[in-house]
Backbone as CSV, one residue per row, in Angstrom:
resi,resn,N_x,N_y,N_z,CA_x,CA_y,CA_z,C_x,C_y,C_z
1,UNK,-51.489,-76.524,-27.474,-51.982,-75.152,-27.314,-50.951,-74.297,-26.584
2,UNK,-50.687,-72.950,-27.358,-49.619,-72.290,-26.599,-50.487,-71.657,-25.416
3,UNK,-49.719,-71.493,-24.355,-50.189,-71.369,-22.836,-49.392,-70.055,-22.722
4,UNK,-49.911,-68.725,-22.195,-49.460,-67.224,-22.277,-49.472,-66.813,-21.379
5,UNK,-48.441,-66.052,-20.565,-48.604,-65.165,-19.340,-48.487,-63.743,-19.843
6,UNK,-49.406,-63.427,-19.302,-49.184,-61.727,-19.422,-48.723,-61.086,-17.704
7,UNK,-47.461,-60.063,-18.420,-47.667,-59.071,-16.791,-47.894,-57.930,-17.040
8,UNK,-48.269,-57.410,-16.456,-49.035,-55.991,-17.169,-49.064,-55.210,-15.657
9,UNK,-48.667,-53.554,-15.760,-48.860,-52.902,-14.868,-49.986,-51.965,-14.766
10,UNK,-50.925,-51.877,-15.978,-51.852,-50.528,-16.251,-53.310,-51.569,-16.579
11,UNK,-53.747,-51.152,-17.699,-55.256,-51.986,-17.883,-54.928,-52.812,-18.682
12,UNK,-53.918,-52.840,-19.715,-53.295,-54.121,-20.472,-54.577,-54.111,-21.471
13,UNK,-54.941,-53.670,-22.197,-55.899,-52.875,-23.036,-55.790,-53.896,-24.309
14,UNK,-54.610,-54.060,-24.482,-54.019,-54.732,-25.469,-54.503,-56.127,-25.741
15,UNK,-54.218,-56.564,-23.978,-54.800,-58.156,-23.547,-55.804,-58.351,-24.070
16,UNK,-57.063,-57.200,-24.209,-58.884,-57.771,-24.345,-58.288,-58.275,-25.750
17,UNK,-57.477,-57.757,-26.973,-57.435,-58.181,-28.305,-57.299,-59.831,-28.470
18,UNK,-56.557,-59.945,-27.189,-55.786,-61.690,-27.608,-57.014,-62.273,-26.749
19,UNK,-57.652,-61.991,-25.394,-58.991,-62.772,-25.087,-59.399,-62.613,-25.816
20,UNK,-60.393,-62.180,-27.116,-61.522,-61.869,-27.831,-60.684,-62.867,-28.790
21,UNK,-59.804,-62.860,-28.870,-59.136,-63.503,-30.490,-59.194,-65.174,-29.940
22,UNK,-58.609,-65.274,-28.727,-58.752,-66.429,-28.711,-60.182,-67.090,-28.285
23,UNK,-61.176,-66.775,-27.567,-62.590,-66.418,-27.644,-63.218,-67.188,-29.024
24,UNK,-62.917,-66.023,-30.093,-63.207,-66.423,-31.615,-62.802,-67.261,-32.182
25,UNK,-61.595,-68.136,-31.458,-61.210,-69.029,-31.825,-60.158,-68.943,-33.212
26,UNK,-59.761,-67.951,-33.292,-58.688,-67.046,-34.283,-57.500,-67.612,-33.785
27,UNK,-56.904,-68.057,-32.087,-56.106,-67.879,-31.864,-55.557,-69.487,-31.292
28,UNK,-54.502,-70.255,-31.423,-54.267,-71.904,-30.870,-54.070,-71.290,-29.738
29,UNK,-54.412,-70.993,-28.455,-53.384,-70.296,-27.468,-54.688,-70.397,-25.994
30,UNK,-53.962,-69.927,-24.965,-54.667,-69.741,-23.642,-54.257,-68.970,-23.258
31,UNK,-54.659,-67.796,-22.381,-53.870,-67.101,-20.963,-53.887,-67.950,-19.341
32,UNK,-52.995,-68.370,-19.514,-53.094,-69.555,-18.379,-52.869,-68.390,-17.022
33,UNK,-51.941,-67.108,-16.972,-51.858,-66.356,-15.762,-51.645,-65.058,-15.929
34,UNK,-52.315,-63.975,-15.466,-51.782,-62.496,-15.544,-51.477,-62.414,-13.984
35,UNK,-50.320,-61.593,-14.694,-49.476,-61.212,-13.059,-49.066,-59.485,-13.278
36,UNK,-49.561,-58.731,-12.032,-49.057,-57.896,-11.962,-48.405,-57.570,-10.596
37,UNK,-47.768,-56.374,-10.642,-46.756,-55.670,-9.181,-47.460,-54.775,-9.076
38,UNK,-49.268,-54.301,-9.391,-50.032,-53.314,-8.620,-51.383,-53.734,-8.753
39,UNK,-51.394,-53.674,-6.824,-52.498,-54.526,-6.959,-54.065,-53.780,-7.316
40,UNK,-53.728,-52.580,-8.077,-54.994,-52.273,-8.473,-54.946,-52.009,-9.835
41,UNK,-54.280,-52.549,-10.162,-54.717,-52.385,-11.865,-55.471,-53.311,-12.519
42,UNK,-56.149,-52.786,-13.495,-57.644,-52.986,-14.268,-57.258,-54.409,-14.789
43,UNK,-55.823,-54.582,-15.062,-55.349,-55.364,-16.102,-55.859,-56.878,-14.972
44,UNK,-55.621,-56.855,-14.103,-56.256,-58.133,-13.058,-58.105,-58.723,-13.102
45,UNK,-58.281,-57.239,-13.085,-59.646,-57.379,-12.938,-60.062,-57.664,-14.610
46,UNK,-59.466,-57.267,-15.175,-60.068,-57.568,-16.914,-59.729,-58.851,-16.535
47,UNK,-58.740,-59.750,-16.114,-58.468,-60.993,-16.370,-59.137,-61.964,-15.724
48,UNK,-60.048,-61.342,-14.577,-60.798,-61.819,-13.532,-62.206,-61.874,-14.400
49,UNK,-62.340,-61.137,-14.759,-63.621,-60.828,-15.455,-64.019,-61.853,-16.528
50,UNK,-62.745,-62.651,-17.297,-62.896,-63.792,-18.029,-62.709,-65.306,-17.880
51,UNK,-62.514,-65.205,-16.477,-62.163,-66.728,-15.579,-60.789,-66.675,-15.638
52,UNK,-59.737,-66.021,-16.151,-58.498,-66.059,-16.238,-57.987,-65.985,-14.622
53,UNK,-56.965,-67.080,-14.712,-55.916,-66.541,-13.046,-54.975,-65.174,-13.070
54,UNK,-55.843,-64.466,-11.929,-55.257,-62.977,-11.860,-54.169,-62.551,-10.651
55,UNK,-52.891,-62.836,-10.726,-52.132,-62.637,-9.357,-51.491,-61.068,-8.944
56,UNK,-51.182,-60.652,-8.084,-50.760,-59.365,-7.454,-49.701,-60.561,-6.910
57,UNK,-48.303,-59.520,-6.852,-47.229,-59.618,-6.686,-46.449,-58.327,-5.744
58,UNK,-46.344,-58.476,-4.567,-45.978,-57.380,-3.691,-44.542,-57.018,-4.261
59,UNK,-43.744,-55.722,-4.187,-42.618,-55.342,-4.399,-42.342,-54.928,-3.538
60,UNK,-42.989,-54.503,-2.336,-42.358,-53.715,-1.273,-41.045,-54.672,-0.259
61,UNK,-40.303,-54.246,-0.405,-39.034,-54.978,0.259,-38.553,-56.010,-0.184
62,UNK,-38.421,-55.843,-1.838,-37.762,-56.714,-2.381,-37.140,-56.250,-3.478
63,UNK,-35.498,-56.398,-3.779,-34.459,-56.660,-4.620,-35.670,-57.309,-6.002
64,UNK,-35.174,-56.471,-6.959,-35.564,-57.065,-7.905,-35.568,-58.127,-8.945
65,UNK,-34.116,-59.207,-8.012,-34.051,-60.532,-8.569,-34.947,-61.347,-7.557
66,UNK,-35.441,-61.054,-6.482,-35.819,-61.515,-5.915,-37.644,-61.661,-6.097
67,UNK,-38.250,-60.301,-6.617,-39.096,-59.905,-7.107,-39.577,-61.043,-8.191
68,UNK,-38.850,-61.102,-8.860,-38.746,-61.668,-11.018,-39.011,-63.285,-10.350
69,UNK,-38.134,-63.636,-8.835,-38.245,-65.216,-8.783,-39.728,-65.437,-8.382
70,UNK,-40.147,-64.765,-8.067,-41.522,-65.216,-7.514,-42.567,-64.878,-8.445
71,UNK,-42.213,-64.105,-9.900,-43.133,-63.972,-10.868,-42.687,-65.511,-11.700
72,UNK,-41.121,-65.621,-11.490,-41.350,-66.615,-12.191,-42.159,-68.077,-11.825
73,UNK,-41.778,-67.936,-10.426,-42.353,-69.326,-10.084,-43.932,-69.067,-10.144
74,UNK,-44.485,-68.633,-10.304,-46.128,-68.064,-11.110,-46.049,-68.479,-12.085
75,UNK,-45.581,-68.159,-12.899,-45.371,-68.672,-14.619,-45.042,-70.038,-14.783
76,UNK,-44.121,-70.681,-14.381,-43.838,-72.239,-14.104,-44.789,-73.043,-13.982
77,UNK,-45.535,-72.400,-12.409,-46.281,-73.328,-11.862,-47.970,-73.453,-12.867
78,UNK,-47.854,-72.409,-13.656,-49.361,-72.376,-14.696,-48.513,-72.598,-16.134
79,UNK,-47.300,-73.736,-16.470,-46.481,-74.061,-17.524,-46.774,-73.191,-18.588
80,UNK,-46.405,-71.745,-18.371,-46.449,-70.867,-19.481,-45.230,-71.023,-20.625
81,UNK,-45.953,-70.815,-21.533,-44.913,-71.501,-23.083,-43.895,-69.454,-23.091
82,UNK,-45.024,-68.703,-23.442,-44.594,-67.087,-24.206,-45.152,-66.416,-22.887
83,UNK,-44.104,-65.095,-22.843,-44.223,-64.238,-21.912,-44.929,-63.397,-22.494
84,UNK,-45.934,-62.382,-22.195,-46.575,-61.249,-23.065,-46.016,-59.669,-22.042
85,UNK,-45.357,-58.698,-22.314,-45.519,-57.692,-21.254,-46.227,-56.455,-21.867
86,UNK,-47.541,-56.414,-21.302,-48.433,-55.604,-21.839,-48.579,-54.144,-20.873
87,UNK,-47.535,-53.222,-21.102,-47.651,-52.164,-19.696,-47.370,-52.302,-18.955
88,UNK,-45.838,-53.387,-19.185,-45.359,-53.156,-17.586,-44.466,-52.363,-17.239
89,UNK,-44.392,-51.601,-16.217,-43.837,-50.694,-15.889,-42.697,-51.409,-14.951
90,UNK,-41.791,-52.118,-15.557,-40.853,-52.628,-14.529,-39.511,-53.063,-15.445
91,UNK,-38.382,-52.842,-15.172,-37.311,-53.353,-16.203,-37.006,-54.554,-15.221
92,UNK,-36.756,-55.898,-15.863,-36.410,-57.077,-15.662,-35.106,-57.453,-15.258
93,UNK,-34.743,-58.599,-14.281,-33.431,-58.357,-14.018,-32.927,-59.328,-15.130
94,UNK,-31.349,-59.379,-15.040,-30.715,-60.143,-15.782,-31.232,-61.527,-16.031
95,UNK,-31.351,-62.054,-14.529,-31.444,-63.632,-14.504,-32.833,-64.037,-15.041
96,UNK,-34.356,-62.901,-15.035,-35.380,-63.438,-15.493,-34.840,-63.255,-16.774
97,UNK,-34.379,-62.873,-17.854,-34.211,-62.438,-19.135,-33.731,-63.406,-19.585
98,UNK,-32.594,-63.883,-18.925,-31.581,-65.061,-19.328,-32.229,-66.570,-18.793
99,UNK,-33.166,-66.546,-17.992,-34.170,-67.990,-18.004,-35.301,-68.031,-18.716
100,UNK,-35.620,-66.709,-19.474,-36.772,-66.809,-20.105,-36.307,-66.169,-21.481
101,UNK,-35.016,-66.701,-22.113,-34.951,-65.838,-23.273,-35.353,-66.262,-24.696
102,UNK,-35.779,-64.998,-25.497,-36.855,-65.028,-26.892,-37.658,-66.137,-26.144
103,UNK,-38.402,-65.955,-24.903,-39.938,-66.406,-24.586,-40.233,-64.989,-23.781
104,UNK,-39.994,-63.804,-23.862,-40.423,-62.638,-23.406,-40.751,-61.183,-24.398
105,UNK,-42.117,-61.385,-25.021,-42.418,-60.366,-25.870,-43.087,-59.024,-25.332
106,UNK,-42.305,-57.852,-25.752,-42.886,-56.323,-25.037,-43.316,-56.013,-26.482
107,UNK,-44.063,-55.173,-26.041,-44.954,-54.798,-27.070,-44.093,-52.680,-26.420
108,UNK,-44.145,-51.776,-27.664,-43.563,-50.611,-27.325,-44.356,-49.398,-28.460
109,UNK,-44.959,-48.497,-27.979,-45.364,-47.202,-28.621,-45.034,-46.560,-29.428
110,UNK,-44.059,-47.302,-30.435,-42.944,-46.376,-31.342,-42.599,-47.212,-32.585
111,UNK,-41.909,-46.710,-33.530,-41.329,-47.678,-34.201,-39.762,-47.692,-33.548
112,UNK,-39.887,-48.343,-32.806,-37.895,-48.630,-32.183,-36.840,-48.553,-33.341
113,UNK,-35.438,-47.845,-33.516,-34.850,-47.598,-32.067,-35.822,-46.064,-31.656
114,UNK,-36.263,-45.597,-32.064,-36.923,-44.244,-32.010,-38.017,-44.340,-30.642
115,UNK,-37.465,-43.521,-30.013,-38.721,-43.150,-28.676,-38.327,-44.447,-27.567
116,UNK,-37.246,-45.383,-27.411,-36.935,-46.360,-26.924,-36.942,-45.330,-25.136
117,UNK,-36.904,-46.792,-24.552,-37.662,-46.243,-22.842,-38.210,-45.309,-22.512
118,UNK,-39.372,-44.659,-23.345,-40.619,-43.986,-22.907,-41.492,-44.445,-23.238
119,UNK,-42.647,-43.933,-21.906,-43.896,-44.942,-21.672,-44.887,-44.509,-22.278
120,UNK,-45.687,-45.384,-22.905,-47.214,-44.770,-23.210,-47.477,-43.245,-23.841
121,UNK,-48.540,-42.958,-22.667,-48.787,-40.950,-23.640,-47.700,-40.407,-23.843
122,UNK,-46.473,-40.745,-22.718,-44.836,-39.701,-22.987,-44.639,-40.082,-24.456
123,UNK,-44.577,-41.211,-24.867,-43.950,-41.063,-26.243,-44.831,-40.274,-27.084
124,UNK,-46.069,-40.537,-27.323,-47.247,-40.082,-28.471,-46.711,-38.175,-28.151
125,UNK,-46.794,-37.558,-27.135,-46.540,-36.229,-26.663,-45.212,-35.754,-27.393
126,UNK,-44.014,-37.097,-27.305,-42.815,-36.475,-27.726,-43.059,-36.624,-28.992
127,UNK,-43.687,-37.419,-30.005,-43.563,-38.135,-31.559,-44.331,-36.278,-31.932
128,UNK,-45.614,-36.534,-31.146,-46.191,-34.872,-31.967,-45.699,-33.745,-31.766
129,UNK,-45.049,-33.727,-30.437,-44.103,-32.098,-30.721,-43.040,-32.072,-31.405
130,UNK,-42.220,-33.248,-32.173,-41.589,-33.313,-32.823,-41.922,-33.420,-34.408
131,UNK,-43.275,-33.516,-34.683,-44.187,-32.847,-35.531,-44.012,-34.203,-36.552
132,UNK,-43.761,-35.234,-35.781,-43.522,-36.725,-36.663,-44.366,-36.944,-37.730
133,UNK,-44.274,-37.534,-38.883,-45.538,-37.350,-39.871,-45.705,-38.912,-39.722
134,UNK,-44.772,-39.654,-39.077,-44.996,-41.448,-39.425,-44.771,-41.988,-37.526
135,UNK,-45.505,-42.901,-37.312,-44.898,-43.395,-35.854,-45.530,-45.059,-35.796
136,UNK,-45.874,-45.769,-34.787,-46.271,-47.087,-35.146,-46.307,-47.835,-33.576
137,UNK,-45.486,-48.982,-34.026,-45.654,-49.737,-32.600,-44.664,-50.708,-33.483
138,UNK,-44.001,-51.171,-32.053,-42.874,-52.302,-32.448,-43.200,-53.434,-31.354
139,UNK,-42.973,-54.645,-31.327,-42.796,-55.665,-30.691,-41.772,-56.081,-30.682
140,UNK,-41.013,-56.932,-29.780,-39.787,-57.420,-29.929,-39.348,-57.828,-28.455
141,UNK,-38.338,-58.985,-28.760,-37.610,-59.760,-27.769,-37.220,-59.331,-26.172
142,UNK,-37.194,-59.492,-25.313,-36.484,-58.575,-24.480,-35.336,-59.264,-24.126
143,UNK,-34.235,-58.440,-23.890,-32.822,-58.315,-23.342,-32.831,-57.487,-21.992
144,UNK,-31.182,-57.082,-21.842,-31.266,-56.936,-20.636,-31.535,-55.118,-20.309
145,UNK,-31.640,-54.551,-21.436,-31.567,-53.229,-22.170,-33.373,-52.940,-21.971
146,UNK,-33.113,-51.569,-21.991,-34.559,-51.067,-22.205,-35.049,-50.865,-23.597
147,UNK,-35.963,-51.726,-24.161,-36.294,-51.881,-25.761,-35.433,-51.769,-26.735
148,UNK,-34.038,-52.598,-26.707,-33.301,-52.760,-27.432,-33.047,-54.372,-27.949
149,UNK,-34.460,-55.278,-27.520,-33.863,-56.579,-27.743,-34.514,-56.742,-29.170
150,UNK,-34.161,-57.820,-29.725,-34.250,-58.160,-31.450,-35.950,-57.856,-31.511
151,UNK,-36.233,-57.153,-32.232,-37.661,-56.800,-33.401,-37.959,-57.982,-33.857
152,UNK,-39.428,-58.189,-33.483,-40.155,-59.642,-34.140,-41.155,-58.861,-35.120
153,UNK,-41.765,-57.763,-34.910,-43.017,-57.202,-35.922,-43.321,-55.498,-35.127
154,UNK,-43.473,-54.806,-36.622,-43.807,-53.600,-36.488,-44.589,-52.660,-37.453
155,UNK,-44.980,-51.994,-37.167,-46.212,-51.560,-38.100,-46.667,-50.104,-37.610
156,UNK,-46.730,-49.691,-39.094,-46.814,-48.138,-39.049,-47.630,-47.658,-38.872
157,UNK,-47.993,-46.169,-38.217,-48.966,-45.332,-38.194,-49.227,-43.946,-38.793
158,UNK,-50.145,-43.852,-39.441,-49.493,-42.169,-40.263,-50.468,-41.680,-38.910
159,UNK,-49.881,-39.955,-39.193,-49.837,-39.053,-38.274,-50.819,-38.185,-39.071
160,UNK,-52.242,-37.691,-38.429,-52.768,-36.727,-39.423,-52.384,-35.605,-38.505
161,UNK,-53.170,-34.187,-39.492,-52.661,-32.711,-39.111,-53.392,-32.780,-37.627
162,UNK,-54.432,-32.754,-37.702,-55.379,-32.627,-35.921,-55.239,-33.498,-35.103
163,UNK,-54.100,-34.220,-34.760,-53.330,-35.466,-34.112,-53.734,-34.881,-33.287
164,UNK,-54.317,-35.966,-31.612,-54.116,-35.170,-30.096,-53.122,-36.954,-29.639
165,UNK,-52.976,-36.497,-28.319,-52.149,-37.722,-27.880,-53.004,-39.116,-27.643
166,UNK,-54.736,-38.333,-26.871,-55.380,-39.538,-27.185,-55.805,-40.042,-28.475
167,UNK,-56.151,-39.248,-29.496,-56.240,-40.103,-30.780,-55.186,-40.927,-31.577
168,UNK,-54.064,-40.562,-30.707,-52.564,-41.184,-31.540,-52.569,-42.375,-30.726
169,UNK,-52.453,-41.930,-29.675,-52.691,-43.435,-28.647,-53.397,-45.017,-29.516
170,UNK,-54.767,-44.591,-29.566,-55.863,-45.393,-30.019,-55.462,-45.675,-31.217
171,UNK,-54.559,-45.117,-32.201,-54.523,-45.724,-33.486,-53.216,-46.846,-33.069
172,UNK,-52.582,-46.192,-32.623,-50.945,-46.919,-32.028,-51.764,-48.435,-31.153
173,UNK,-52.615,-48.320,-30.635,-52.259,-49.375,-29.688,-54.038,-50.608,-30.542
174,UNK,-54.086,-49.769,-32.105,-55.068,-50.746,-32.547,-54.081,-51.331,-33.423
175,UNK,-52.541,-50.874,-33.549,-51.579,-51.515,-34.363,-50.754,-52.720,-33.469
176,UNK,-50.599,-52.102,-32.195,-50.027,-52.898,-31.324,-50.693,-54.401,-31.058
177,UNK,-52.197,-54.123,-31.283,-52.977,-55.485,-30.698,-52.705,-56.626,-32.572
178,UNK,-52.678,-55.514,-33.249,-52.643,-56.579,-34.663,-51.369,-57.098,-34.604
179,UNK,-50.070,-56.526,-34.481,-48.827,-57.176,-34.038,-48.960,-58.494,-33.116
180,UNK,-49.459,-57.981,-32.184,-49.547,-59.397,-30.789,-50.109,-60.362,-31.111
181,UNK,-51.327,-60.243,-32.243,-51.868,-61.164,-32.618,-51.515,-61.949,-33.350
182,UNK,-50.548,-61.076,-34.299,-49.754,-61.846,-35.563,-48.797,-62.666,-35.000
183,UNK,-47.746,-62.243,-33.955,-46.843,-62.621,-33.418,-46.793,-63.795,-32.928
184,UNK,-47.903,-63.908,-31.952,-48.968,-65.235,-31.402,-48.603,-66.205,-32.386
185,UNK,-49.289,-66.009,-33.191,-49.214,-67.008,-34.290,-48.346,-67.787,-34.745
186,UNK,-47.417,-66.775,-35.429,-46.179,-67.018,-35.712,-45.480,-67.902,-34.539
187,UNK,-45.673,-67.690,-33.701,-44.607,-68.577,-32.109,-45.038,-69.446,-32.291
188,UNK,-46.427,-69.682,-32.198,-47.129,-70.858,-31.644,-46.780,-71.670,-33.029
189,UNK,-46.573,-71.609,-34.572,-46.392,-72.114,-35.074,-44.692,-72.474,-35.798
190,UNK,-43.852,-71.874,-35.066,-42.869,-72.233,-34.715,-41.738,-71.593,-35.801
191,UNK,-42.723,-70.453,-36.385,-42.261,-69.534,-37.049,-41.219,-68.500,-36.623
192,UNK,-40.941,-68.378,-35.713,-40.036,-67.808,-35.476,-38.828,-67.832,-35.188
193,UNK,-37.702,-67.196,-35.313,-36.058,-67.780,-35.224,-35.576,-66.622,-34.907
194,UNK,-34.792,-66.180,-33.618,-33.881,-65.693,-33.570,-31.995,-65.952,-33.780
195,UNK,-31.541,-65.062,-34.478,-30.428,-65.418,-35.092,-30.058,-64.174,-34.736
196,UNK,-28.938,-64.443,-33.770,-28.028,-63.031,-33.341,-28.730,-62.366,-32.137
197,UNK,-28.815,-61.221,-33.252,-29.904,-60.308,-32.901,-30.735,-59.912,-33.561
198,UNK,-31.120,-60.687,-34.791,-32.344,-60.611,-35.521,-33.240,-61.108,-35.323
199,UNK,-34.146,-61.295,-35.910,-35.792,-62.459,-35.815,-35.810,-62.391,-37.277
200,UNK,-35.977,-63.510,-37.500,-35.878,-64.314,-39.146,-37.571,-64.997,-38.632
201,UNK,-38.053,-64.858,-39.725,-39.653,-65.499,-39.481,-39.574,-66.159,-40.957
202,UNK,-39.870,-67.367,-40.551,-39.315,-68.578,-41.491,-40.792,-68.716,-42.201
């Protein structure tokens, strides 16, 4: 059974898709730990709410390699297989990237390279004043770059005329949870290959 950490900085909204999936038994997988760096986000308490282990991670007076070692040793110590980052608001240092690499999937508001390092509503705000007729959600690898590591799955969203940012949101992030889910899969069944900087899904 693949064993999943999520870190998530917001409500991780995304997460209820993969509890409910794995729930239904849709999914070979566990959330063995959610970890976040604020200790009031929803995303803990959603994880609390399902027996899941929910950790807070202080940042105050800490270097951010120093930060990443103590998320990692969280992740270790609950033998997480796949990283999930569902809203996190934190760029990773080198050394977590390079001990955890293609085992760290971000999920992103856009179809990448397009709208790359903006968060959440900022992107949906920039896609509609730019009067976008197509937008989506991408998943993919992380590197040491802000959403530039290899694309595992992405999937489109059309744009209607009476678009607001929350209705773009909600379609974007009901594409994002079908990605994560697919993705899941694919790992856990060993479908996946990075080559280069591609993802070849065998």
């Amino acid at each position: 059974m693949l064993r999943l950490g999520v870190l998530a900085s917001t409500r991780a909204t995304d997460m209820q898709a993969v509890i409910d999936a794995i729930n239904a038994k849709k999914l070979n997988a566990v959330i063995s730990v959610v970890i976040s760096n604020k200790a009031d986000a929803f995303a803990l308490e959603r994880a609390r709410n399902h027996n899941i282990k929910a950790v807070f991670i202080d940042t105050k007076g800490k270097e951010r390699e120093q930060f990443d070692k103590e998320v990692a040793k969280e992740l270790d110590k609950n033998k997480v297989d796949l990283i999930l980052l569902i809203g996190y608001m934190r760029i990773l240092s080198s050394w977590f990237v390079n001990k955890y690499k293609n085992k760290i999937m971000n999920i992103h508001p856009s179809l990448l390279p397009k709208y790359a390092g903006g968060m959440d509503r900022d992107v949906h705000a920039e896609v509609l004043k730019n009067k976008e007729k197509l937008t989506g959600a991408t998943l993919h690898f992380v590197d040491e770059w802000a959403d530039t590591g290899p694309i595992i799955l992405q999937k489109e969203v059309k744009i209607d005329e009476n678009e607001t940012t929350d209705s773009l949101k909600k379609k974007v992030q009901k594409a994002e949870q079908e990605i994560i889910l697919k993705a899941i899969e694919l790992y856990d069944k060993g479908k996946i290959k990075v080559e280069g900087k591609r993802v070849v899904i065998k």
